[in-house]
PDB file with one MODEL, atoms N, CA, C and O in Angstrom:
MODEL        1
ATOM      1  N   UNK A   1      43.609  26.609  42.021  1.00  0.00           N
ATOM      2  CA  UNK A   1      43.866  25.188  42.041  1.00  0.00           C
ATOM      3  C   UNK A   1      42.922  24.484  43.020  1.00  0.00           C
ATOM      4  O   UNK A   1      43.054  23.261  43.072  1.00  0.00           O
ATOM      5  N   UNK A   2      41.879  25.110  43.902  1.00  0.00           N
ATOM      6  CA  UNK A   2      41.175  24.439  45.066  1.00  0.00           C
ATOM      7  C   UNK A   2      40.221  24.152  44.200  1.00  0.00           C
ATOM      8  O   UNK A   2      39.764  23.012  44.108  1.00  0.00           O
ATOM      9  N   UNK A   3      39.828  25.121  43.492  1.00  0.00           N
ATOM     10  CA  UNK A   3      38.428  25.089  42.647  1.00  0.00           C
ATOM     11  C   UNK A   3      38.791  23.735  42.161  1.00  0.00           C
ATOM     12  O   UNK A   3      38.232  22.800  42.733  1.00  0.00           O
ATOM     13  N   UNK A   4      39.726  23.429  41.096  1.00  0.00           N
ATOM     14  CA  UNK A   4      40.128  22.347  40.742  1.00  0.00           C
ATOM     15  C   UNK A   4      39.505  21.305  41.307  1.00  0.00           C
ATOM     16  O   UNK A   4      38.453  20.791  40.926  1.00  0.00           O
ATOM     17  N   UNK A   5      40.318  20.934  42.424  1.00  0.00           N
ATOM     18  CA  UNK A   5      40.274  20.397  43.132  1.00  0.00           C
ATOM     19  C   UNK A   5      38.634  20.003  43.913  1.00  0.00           C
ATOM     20  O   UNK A   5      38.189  18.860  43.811  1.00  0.00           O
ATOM     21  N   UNK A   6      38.259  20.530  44.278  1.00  0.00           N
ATOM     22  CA  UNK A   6      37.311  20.520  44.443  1.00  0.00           C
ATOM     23  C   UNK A   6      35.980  19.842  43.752  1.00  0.00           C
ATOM     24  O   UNK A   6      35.177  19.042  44.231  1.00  0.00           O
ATOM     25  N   UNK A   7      36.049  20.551  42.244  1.00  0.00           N
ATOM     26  CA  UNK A   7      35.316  20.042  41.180  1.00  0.00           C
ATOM     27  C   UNK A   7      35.722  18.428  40.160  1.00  0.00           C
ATOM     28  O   UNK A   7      35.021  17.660  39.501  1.00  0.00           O
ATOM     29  N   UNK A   8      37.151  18.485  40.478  1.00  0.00           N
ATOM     30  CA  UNK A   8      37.603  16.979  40.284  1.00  0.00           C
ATOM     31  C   UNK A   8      38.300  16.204  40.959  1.00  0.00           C
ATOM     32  O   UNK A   8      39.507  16.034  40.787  1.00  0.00           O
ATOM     33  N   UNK A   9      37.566  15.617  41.853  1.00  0.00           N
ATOM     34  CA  UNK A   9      38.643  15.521  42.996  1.00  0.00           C
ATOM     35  C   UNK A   9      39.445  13.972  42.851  1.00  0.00           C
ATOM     36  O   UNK A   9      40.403  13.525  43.481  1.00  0.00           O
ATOM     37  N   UNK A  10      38.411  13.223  41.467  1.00  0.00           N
ATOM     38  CA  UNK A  10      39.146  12.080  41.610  1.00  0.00           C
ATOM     39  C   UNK A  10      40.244  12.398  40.350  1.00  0.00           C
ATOM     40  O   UNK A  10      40.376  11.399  39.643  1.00  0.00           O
ATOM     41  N   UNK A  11      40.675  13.009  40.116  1.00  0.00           N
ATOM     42  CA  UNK A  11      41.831  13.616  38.791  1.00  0.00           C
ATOM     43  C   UNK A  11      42.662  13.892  39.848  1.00  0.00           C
ATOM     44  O   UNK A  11      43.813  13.727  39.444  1.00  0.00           O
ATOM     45  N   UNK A  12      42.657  14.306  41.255  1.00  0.00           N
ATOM     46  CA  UNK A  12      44.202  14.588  41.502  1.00  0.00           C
ATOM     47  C   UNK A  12      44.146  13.356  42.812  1.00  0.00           C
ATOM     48  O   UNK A  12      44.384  13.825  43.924  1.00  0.00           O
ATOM     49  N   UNK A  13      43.897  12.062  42.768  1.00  0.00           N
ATOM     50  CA  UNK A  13      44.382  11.167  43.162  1.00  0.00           C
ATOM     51  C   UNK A  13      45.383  10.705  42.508  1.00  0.00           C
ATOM     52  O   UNK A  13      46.000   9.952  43.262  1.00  0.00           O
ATOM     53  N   UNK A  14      45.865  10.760  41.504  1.00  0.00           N
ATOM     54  CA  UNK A  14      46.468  10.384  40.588  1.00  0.00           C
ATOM     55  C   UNK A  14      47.964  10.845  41.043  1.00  0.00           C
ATOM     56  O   UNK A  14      48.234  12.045  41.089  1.00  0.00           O
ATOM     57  N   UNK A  15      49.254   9.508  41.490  1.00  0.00           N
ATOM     58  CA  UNK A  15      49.864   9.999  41.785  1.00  0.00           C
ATOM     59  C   UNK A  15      51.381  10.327  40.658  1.00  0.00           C
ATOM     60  O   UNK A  15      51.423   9.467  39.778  1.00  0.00           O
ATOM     61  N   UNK A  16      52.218  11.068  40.582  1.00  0.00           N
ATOM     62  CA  UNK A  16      53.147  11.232  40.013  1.00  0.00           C
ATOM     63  C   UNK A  16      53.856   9.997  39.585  1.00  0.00           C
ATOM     64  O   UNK A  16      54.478   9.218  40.306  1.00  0.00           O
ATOM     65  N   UNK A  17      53.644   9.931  38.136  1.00  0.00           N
ATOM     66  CA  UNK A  17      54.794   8.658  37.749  1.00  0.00           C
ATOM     67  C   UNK A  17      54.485   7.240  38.340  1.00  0.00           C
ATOM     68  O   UNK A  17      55.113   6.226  38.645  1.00  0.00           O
ATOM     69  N   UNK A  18      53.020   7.757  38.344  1.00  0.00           N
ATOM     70  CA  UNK A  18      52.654   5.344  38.795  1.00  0.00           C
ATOM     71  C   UNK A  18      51.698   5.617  38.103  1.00  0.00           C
ATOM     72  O   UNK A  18      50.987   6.621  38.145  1.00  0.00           O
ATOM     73  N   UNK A  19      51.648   4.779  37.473  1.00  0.00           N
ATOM     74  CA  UNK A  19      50.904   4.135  35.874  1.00  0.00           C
ATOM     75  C   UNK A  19      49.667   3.660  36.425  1.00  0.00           C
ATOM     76  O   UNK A  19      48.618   4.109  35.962  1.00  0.00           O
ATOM     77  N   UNK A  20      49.650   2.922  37.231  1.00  0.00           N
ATOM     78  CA  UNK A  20      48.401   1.788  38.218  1.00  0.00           C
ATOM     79  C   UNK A  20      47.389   2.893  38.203  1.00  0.00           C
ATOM     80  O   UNK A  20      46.331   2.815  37.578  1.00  0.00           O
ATOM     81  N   UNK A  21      47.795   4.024  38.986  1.00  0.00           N
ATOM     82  CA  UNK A  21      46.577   5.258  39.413  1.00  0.00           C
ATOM     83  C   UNK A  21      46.094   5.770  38.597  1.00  0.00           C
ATOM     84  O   UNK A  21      44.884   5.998  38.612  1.00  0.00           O
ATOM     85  N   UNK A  22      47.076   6.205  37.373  1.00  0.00           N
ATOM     86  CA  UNK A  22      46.911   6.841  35.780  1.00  0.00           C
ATOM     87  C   UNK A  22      45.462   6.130  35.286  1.00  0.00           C
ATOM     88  O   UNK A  22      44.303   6.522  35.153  1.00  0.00           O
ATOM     89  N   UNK A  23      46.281   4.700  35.066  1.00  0.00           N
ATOM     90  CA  UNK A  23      44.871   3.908  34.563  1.00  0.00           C
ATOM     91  C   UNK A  23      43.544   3.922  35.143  1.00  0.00           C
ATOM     92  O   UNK A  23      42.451   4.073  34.598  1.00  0.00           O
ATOM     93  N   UNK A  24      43.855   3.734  36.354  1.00  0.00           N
ATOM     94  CA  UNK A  24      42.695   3.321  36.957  1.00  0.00           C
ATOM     95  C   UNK A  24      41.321   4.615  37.117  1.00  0.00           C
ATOM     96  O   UNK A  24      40.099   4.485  37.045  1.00  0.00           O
ATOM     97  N   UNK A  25      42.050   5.630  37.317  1.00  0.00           N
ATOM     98  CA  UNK A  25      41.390   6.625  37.230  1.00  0.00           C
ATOM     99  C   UNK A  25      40.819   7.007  35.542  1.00  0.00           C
ATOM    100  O   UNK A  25      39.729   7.478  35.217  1.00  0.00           O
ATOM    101  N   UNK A  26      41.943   6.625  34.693  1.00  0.00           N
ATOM    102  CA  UNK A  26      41.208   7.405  33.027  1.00  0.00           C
ATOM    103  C   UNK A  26      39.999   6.084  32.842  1.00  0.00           C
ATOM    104  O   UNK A  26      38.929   6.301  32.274  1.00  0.00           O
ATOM    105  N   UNK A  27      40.435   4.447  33.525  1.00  0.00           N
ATOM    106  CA  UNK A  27      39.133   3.524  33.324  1.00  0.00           C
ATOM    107  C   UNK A  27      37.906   4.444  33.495  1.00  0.00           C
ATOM    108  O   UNK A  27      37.129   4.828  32.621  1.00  0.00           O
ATOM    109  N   UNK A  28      37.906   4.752  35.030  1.00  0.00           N
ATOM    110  CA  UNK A  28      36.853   5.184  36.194  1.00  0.00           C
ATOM    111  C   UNK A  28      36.018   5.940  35.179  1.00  0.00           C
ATOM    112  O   UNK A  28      34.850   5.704  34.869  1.00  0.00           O
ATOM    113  N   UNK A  29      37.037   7.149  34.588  1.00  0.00           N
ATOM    114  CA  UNK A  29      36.058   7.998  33.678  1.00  0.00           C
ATOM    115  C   UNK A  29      35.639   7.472  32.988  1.00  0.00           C
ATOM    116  O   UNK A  29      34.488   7.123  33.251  1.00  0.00           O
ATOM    117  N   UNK A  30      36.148   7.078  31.796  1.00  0.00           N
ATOM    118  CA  UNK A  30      35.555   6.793  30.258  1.00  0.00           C
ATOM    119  C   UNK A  30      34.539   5.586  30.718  1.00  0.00           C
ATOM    120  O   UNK A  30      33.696   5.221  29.898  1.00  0.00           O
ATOM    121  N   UNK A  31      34.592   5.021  31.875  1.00  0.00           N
ATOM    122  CA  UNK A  31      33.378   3.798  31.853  1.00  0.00           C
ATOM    123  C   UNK A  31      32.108   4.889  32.119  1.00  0.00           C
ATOM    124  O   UNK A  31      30.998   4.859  31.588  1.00  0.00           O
ATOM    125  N   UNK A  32      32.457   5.548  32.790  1.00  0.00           N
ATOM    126  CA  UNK A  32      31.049   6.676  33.535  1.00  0.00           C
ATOM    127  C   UNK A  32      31.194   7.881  32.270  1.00  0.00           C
ATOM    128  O   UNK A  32      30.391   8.776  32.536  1.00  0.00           O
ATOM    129  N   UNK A  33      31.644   8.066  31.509  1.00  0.00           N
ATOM    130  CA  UNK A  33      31.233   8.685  30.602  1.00  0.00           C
ATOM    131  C   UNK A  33      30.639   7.996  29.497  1.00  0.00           C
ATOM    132  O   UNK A  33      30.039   8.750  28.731  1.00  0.00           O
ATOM    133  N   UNK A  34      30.628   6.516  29.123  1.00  0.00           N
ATOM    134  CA  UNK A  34      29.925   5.647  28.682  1.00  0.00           C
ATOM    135  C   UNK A  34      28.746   5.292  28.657  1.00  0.00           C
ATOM    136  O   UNK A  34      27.932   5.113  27.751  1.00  0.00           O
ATOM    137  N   UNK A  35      28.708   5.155  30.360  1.00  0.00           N
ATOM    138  CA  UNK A  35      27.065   4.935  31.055  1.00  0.00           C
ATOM    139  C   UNK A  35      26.341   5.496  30.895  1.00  0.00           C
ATOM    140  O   UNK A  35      25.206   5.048  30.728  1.00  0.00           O
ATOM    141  N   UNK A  36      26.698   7.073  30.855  1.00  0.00           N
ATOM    142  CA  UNK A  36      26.201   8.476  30.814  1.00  0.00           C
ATOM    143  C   UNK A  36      25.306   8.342  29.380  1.00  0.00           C
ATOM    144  O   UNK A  36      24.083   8.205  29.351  1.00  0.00           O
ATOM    145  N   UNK A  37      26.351   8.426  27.986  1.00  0.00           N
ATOM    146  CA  UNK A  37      26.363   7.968  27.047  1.00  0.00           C
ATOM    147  C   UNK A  37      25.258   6.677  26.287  1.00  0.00           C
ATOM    148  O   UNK A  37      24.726   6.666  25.177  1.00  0.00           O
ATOM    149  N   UNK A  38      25.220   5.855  27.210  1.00  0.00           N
ATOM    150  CA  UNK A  38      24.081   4.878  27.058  1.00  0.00           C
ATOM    151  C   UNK A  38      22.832   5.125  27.460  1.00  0.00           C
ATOM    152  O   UNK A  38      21.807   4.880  26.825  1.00  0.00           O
ATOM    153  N   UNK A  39      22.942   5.729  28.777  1.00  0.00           N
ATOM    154  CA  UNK A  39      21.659   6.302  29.321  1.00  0.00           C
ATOM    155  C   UNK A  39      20.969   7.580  28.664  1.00  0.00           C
ATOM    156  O   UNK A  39      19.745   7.696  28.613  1.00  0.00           O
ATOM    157  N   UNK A  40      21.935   8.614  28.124  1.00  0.00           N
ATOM    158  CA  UNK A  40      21.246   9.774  27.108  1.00  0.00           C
ATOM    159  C   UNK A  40      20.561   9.346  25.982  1.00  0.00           C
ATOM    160  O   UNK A  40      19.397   9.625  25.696  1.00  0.00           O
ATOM    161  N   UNK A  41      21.570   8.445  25.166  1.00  0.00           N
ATOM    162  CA  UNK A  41      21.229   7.566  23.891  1.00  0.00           C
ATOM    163  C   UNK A  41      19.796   7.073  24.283  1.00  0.00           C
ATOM    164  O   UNK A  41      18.908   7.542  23.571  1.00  0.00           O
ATOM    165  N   UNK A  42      19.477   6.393  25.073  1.00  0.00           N
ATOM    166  CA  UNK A  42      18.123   5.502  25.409  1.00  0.00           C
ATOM    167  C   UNK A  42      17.006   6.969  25.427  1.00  0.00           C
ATOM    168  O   UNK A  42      16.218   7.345  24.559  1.00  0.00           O
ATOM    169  N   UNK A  43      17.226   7.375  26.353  1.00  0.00           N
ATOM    170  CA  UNK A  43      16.098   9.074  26.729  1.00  0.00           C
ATOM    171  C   UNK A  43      15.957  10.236  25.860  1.00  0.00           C
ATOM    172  O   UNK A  43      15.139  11.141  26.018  1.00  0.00           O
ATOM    173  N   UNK A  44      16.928  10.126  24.815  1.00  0.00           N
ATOM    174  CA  UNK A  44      17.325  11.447  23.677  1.00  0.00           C
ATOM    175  C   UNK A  44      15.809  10.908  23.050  1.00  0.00           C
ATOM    176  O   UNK A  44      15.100  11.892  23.260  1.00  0.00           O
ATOM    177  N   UNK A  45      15.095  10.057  22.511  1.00  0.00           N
ATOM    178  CA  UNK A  45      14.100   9.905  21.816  1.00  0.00           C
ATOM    179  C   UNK A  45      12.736  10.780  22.666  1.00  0.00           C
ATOM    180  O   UNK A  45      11.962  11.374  21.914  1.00  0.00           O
ATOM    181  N   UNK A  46      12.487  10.846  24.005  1.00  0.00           N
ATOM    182  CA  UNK A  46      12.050  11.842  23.991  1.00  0.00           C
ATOM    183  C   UNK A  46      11.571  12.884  23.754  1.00  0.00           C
ATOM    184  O   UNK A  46      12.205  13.906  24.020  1.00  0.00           O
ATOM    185  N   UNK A  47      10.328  12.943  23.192  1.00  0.00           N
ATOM    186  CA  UNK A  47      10.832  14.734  22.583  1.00  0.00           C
ATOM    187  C   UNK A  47      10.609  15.856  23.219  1.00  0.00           C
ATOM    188  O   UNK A  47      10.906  16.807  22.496  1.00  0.00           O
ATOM    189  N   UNK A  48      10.068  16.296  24.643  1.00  0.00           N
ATOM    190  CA  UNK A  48       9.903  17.258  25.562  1.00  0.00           C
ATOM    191  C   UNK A  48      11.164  17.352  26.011  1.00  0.00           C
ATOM    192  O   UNK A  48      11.560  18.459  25.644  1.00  0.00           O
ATOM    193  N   UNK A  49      12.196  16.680  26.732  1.00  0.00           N
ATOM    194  CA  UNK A  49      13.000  16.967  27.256  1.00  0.00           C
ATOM    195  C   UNK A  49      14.246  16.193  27.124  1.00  0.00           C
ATOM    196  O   UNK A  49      15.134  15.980  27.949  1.00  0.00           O
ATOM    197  N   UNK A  50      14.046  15.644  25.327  1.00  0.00           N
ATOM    198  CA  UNK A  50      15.489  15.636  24.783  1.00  0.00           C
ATOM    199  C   UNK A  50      16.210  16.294  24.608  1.00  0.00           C
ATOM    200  O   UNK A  50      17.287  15.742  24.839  1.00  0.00           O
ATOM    201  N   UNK A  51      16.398  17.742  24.153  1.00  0.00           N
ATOM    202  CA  UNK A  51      17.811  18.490  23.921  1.00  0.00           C
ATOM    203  C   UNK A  51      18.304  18.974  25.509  1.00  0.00           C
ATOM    204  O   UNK A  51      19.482  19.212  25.772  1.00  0.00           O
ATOM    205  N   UNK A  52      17.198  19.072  26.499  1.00  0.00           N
ATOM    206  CA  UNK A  52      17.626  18.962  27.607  1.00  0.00           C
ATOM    207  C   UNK A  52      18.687  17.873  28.553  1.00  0.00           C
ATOM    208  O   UNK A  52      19.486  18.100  29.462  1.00  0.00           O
ATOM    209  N   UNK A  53      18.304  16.747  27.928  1.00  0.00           N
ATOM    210  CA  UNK A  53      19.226  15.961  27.992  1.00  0.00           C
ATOM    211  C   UNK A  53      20.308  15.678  27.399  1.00  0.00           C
ATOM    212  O   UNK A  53      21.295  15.084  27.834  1.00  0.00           O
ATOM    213  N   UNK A  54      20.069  16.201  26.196  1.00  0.00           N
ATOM    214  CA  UNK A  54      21.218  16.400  24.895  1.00  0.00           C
ATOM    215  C   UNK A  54      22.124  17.244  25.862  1.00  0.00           C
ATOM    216  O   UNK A  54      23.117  16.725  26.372  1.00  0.00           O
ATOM    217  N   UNK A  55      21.714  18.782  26.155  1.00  0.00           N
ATOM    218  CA  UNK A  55      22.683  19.407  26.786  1.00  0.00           C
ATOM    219  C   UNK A  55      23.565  19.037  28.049  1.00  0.00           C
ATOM    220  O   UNK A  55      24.685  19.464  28.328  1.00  0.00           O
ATOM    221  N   UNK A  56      22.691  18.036  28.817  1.00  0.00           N
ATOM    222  CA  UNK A  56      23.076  17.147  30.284  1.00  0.00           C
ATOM    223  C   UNK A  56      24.288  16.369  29.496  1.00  0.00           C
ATOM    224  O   UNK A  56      25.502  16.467  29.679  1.00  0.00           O
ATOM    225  N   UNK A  57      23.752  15.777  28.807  1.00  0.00           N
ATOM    226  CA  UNK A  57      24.841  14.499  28.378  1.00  0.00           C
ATOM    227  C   UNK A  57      26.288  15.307  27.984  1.00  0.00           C
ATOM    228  O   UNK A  57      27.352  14.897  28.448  1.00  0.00           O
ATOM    229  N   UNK A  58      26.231  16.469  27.105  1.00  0.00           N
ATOM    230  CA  UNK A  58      27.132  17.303  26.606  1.00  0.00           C
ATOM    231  C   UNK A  58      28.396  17.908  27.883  1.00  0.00           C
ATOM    232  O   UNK A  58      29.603  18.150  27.868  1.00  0.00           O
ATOM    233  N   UNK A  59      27.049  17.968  29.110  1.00  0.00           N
ATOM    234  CA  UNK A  59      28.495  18.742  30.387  1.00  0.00           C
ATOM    235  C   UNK A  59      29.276  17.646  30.638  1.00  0.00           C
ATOM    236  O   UNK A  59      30.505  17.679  30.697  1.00  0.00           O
ATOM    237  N   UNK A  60      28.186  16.104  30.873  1.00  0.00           N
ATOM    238  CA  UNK A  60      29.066  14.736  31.189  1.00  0.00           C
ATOM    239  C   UNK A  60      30.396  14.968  30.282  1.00  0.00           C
ATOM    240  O   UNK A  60      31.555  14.992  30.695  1.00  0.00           O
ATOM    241  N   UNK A  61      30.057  15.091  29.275  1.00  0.00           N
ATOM    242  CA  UNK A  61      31.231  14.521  28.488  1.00  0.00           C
ATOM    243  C   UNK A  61      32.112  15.568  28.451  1.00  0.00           C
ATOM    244  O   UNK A  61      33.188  14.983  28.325  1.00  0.00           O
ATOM    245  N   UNK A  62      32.344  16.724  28.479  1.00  0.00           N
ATOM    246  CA  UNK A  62      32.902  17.796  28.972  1.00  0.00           C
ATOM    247  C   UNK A  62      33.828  17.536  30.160  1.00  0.00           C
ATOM    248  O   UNK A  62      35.055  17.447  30.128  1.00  0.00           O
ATOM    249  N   UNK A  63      32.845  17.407  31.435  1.00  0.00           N
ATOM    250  CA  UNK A  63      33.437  16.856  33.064  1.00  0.00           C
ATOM    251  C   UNK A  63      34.428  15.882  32.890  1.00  0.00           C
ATOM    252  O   UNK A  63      35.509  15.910  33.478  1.00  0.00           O
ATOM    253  N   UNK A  64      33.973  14.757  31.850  1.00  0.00           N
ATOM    254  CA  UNK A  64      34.567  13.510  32.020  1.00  0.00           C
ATOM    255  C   UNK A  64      36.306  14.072  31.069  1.00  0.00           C
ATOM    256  O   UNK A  64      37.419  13.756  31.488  1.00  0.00           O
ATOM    257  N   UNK A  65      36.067  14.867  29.872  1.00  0.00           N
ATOM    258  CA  UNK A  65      37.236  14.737  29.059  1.00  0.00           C
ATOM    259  C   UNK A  65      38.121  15.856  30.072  1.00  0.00           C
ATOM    260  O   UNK A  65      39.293  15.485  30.130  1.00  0.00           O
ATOM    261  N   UNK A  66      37.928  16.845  30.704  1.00  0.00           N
ATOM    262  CA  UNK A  66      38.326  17.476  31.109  1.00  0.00           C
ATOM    263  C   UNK A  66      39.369  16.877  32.858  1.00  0.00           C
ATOM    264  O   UNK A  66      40.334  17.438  33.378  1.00  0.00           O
ATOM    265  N   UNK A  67      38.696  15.700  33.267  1.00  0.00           N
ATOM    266  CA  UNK A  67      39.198  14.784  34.420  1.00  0.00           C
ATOM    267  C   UNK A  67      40.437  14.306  33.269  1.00  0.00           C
ATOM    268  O   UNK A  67      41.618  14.499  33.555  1.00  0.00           O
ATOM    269  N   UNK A  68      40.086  13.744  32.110  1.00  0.00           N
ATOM    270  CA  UNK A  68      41.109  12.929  32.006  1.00  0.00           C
ATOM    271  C   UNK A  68      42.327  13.740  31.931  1.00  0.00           C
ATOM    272  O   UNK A  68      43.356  13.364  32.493  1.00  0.00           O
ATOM    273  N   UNK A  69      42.251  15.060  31.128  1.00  0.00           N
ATOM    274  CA  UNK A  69      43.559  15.855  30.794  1.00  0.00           C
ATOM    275  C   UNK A  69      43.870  16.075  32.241  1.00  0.00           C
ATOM    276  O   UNK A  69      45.067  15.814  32.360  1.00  0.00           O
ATOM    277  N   UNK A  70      43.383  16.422  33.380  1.00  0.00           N
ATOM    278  CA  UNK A  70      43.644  16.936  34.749  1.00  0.00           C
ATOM    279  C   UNK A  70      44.782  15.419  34.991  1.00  0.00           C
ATOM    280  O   UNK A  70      45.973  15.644  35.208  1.00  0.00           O
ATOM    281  N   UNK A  71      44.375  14.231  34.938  1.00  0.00           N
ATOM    282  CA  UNK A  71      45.090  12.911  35.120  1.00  0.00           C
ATOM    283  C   UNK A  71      46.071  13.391  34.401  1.00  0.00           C
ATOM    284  O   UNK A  71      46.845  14.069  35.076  1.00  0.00           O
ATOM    285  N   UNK A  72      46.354  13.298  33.236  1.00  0.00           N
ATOM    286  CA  UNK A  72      47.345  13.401  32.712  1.00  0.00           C
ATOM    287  C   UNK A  72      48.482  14.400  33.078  1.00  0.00           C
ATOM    288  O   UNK A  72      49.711  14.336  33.077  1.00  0.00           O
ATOM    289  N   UNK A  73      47.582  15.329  33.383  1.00  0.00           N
ATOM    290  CA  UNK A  73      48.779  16.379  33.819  1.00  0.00           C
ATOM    291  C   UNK A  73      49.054  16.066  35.687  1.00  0.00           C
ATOM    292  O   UNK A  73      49.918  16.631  36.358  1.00  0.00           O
ATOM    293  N   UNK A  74      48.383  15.369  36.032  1.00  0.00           N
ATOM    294  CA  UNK A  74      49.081  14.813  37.466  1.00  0.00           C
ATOM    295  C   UNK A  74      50.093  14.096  37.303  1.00  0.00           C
ATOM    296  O   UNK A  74      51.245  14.397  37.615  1.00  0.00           O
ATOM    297  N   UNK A  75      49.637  12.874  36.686  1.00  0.00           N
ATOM    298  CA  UNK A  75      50.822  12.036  36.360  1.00  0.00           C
ATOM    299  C   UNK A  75      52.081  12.369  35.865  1.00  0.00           C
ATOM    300  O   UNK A  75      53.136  11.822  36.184  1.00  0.00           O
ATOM    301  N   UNK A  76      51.897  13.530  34.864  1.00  0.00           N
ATOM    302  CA  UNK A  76      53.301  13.826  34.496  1.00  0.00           C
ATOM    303  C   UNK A  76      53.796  14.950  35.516  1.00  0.00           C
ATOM    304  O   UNK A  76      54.941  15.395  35.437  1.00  0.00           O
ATOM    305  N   UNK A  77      52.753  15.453  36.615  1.00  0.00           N
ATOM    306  CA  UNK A  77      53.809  16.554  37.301  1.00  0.00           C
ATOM    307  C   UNK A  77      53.494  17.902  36.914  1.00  0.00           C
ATOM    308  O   UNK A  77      54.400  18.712  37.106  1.00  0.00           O
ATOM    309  N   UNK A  78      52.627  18.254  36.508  1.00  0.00           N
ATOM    310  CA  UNK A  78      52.747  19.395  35.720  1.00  0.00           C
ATOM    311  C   UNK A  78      51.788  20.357  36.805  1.00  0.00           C
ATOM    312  O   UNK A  78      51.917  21.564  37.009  1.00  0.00           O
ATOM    313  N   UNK A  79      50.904  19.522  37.353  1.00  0.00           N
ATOM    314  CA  UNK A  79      50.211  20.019  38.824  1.00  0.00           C
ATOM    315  C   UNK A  79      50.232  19.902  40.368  1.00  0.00           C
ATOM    316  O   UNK A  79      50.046  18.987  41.171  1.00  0.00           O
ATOM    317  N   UNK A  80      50.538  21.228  40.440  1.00  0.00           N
ATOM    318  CA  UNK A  80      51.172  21.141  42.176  1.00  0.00           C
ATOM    319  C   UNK A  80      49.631  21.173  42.901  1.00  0.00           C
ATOM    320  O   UNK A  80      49.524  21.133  44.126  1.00  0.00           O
TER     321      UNK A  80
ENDMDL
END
């Protein structure tokens, strides 16, 4: 659970049963997994070190979906 922790640390701000933190934190992501998203989209034309970025963009979105389930399971309690 440190590793966790560690690697997402804004997923366990998220406090038990308040909605405010829930949100604010799944915003935080999906806007920065967006940006991410806009910025790959623009550089993927590239062709030396597009799938390199293809693969960059791929962990973002990975990191990012993986924060949100971590939120979710704060909020409901399910992580000590």
């Amino acid at each position: 659970m440190d590793m966790l922790k560690t690697l997402w640390p804004f997923s366990f701000k998220v406090k038990e049963k308040d909605v405010t933190s829930l949100v604010v934190q799944l915003i935080v992501l999906i806007v920065a997994c967006a940006i991410a998203g806009v910025a790959i989209g623009l550089l993927m034309w590239i062709p030396i070190i597009g799938w390199i970025i293809g693969i960059v963009g791929s962990l973002i979105g990975l990191y990012c979906l993986i924060g949100i389930v971590l939120c979710v399971l704060q909020f409901c309690g399910m992580l000590k």
